[in-house]
C-alpha positions in Angstrom: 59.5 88.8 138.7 59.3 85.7 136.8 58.5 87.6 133.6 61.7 89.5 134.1 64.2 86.5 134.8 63.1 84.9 131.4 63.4 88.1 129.9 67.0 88.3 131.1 68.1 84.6 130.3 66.7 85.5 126.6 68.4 88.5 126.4 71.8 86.8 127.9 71.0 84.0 124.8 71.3 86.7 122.6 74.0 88.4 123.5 75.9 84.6 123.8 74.6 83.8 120.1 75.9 87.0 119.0 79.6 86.7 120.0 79.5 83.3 118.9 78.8 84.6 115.4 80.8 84.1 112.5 83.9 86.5 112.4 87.5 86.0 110.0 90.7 85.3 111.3 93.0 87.8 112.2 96.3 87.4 109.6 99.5 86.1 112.1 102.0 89.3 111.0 104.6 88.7 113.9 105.7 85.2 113.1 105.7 85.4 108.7 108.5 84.5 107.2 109.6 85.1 103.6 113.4 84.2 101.7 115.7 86.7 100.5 118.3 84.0 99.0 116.0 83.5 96.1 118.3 83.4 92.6 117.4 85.8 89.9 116.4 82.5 87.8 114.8 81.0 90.8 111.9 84.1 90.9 111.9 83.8 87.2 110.8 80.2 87.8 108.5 81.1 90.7 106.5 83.9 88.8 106.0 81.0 85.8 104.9 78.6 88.4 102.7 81.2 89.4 100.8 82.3 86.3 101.1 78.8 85.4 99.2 76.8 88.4 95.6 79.5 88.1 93.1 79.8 85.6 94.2 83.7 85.2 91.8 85.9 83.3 93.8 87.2 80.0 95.8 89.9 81.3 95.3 89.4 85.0 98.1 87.4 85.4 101.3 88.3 87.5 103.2 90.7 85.9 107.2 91.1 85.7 108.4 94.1 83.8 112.5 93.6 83.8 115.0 96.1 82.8 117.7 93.9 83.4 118.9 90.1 82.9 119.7 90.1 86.5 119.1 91.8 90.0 119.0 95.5 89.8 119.6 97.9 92.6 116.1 97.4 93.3 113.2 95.7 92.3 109.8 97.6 93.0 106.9 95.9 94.3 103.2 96.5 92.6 100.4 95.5 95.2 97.0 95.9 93.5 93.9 96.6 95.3 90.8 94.6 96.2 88.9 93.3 93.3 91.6 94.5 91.0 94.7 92.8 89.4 97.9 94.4 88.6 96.9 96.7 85.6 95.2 98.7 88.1 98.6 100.4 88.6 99.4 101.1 84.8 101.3 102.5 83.3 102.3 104.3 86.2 104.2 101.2 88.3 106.1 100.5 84.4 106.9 104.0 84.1 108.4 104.4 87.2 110.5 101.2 86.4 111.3 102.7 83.2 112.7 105.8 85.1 115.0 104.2 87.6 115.7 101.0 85.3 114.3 98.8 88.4 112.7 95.5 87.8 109.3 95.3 88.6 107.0 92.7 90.0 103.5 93.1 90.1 101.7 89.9 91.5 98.2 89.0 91.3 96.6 88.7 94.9 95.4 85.5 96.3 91.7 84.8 94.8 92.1 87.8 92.2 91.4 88.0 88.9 90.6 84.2 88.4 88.4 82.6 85.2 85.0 81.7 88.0 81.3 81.9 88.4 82.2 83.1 92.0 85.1 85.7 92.2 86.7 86.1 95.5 84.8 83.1 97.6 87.6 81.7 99.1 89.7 85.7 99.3 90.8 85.7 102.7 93.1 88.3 104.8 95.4 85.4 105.4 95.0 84.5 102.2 96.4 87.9 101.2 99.1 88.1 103.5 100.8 84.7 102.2 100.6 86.0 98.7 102.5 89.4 99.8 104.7 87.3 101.6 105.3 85.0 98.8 105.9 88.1 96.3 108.4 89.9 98.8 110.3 86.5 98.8 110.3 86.9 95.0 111.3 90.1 94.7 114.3 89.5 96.6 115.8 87.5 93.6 115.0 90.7 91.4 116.6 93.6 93.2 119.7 94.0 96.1 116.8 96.0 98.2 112.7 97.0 97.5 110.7 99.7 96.7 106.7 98.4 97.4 104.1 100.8 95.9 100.6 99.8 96.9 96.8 101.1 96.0 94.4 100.5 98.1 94.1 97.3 100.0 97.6 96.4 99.0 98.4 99.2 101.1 97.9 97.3 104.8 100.1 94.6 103.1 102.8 96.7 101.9 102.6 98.3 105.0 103.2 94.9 107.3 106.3 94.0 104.8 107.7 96.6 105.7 107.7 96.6 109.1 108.8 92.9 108.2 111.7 93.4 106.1 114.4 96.0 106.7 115.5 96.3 103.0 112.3 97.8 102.1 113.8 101.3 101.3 110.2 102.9 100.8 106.4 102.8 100.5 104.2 104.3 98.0 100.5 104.3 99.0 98.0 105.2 96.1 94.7 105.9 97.9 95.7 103.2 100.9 92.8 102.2 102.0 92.8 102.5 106.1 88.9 101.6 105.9 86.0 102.3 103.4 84.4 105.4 103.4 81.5 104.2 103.7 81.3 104.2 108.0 79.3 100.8 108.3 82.1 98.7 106.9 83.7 98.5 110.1 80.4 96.3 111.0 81.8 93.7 108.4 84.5 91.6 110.1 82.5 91.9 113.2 80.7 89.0 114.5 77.9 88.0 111.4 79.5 90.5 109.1 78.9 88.4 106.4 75.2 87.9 107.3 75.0 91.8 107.7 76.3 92.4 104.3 73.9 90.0 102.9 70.5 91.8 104.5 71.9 94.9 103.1 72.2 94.0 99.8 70.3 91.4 99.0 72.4 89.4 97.5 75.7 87.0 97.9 76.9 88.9 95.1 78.3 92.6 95.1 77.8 94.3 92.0 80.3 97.3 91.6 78.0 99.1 88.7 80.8 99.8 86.7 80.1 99.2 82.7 83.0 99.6 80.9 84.6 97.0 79.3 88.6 98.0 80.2 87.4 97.7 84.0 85.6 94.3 83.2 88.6 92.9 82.0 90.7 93.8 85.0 88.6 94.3 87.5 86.0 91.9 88.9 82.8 94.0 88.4 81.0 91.2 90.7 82.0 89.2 93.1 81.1 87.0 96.3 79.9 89.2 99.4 81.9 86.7 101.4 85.4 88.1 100.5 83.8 92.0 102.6 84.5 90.7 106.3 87.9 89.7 105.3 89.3 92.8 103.3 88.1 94.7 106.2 90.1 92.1 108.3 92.8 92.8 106.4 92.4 96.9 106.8 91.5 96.7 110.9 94.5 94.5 111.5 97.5 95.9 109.2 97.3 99.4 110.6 96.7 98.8 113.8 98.3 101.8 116.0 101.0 99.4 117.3 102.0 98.8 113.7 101.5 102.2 112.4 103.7 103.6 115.3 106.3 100.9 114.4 107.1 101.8 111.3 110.0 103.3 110.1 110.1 103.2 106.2 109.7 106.3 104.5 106.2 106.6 103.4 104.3 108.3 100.6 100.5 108.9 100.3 98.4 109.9 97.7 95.2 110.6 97.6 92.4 112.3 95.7 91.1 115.3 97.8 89.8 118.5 95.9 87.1 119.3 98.4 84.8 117.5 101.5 82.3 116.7 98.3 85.0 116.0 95.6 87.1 112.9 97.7 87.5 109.6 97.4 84.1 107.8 97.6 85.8 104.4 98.0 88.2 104.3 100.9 88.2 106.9 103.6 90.2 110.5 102.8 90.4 111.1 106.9 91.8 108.0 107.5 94.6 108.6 105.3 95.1 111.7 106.9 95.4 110.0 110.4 97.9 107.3 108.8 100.1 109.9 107.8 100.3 111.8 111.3 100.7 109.1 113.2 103.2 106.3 111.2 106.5 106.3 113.1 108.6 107.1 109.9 110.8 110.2 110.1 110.0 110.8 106.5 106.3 110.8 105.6 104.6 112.8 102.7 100.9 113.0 101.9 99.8 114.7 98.8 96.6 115.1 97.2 95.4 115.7 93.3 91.9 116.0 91.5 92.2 113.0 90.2 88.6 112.7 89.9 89.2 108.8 90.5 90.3 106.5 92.9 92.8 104.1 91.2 94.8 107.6 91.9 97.3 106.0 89.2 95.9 104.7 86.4 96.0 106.2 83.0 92.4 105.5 82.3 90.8 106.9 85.1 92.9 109.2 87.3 92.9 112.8 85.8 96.4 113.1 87.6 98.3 110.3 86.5 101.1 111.9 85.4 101.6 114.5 87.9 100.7 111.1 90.3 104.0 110.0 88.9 106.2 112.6 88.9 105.4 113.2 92.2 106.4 109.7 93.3 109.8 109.9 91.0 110.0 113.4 93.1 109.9 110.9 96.4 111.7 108.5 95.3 114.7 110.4 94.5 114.3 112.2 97.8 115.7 108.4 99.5 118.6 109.2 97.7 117.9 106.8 95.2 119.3 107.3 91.7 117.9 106.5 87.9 120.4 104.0 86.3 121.9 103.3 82.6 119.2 100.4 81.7 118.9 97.6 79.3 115.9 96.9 77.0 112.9 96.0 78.4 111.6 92.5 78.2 108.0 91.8 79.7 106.8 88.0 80.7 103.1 88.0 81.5 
C-alpha cells in the first residue's frame, strides 16, 4: 500500500513538472492595432527606418518595389516564410506588381535575415505578429486598399490581418503552411517543446542541408532550435477554427501536389486542403502544380513559377480588380 502511494505522489510530480514546462506565448490577435492614416512619405520614412535600425544581411532587407510616386489603388503585401526573407517570393510578388502597376511592400520578419552567430534566437510568434502589424500599417500609406500574398508561415499572419482589417481585398497563400508535414511538430509549442527539439537533434542549431549559395544568401541555412516552438505557435494559433470560420476575404491557395509521394515535404498538403474547405470566405480557390519545390513561387526553385503567376493574375482579376496605366519603376532596398 505504501509502495503504491509513493508511486502515485511521484507520478502526480511528474505530471505537475510537466505542465509547468516551458511553452511560448500565444500572439494577442483580438486586441492589435495598426494605422491606416499613414502618408505616402510617412511609409517611405518608416521602411528607411526599418532597413536602417538592423544589421540586414545584403539583400535581406525590406523590400519596396513602387510603380508610383504616390498611393496606388493598392499596395500588395509580400509576407515571406520562416527562415526566409523577402526574395523568397521573386520575381513572382514584382511581377505581379508589374502587372497591375500596384506598389509593393515586402518586409523582412522580425528576427529574419539578420548579420548573427545565432539566427532566429529571439524569433518569436509575437514577435511576428507585431512586424505584420507594423507592415500592414505601412502599407496603408502605399495603396487606397491591400492585396497580402503570403508563403508559408506568412500565411497565419496574412491570414489574422485580414480578419483584422476590412480593406484587405484578397489573400494569396503560396504553400501556407497550416502545420509541418512532419506530424511531431505539433509536439513543439507544447510544454518542453524546445527541450524536445533538442534530444531530437542534437543540437541548439537546426541545420536545413541546403548547399547552394542563392539559398545561403536569403535563407538562413542554420539557425537556433529555439525559434521551432514559436513558429508552430504561430501556425496553431492563426488558424484556429474560430478564425478560419471568420474569415471572409477571398482566398487563394497554392500548393505543390503531383501525387501522395510527390507533395510538399515541408508544410502539410492535407492541411491545406482542410483550410480551404473550411475558411468562411465565399470565394476560396485551391490549386495545385508540380512545382517540384516548396517556395511554390520562386523562379529558382519552383518548376511552376510562371504558371504559379498567371494563375494568381487569373485570381486576382476575378475580385474585379483591374491592371492600371503605370509609371517607371523605382526600387529602394
Amino acid at each position: 500500500m505504501k509502495k503504491r502511494r509513493t508511486l502515485l505522489v511521484l507520478g502526480l510530480l511528474a505530471v505537475i513538472f510537466w505542465f509547468l514546462g516551458p511553452s511560448p506565448n500565444r500572439p494577442d490577435y483580438e486586441n492589435a492595432s495598426f494605422q491606416t492614416n499613414l502618408s505616402f512619405d510617412g511609409s517611405l520614412s518608416r521602411i528607411q527606418d526599418w532597413n536602417d535600425s538592423l544589421p540586414f544581411k545584403q539583400g535581406c532587407e525590406p523590400y519596396l518595389y513602387l510603380k508610383d510616386s504616390a498611393k496606388t489603388p493598392y499596395c500588395i503585401l509580400y509576407l515571406h516564410g520562416f527562415s526566409a526573407t523577402p526574395e523568397e517570393g521573386a520575381p513572382t510578388h514584382t511581377q505581379m506588381a508589374d502587372t497591375f502597376g500596384f506598389n509593393l511592400f515586402a518586409p523582412t520578419l522580425f528576427d529574419h535575415g539578420l548579420v548573427t552567430d545565432n539566427p532566429l534566437l529571439h524569433y518569436t510568434a509575437t514577435g511576428a505578429w507585431h512586424t505584420a502589424l507594423q507592415a500592414l500599417s505601412i502599407a496603408h500609406g502605399l495603396g487606397d486598399s491591400i492585396l497580402i500574398v503570403c508563403t508559408s508561415t506568412g500565411a497565419p499572419l496574412g491570414l489574422r490581418l485580414a480578419n483584422l482589417d476590412p480593406t484587405v481585398a484578397g489573400l494569396v497563400f503560396y504553400s501556407p503552411n497550416v502545420t509541418p508535414a512532419d506530424p511531431n511538430a505539433r509536439l513543439l509549442n507544447g510544454h518542453w517543446g524546445e527541450t524536445i527539439a533538442r534530444l531530437v537533434l542534437g543540437s541548439r542549431m537546426r541545420d536545413v542541408g541546403v548547399e547552394d549559395e542563392y539559398y545561403q544568401m536569403y535563407w538562413d541555412k542554420f539557425y537556433r532550435i529555439e525559434s521551432l516552438p514559436e513558429m508552430q505557435e504561430l501556425c496553431e494559433s492563426a488558424f484556429e477554427d474560430d478564425a478560419v470560420t471568420a474569415t471572409r476575404t477571398p482566398v487563394f491557395i497554392v500548393a505543390w501536389y503531383e501525387s501522395d509521394t510527390s507533395q510538399d515535404n515541408v508544410v502539410s498538403v492535407e492541411h491545406m486542403r482542410w483550410l480551404a474547405e473550411n475558411l468562411g470566405s465565399k470565394r476560396v480557390v485551391f490549386e495545385t502544380f508540380p512545382a517540384g519545390s516548396h517556395v511554390i513561387a520562386n523562379g529558382k526553385y519552383s518548376l511552376s513559377q510562371e504558371e504559379v503567376l498567371s494563375r494568381s493574375i487569373h485570381f486576382i482579376r476575378s475580385l474585379g480588380i483591374l491592371s492600371r496605366n503605370v509609371a517607371d519603376t523605382t526600387l529602394l532596398r
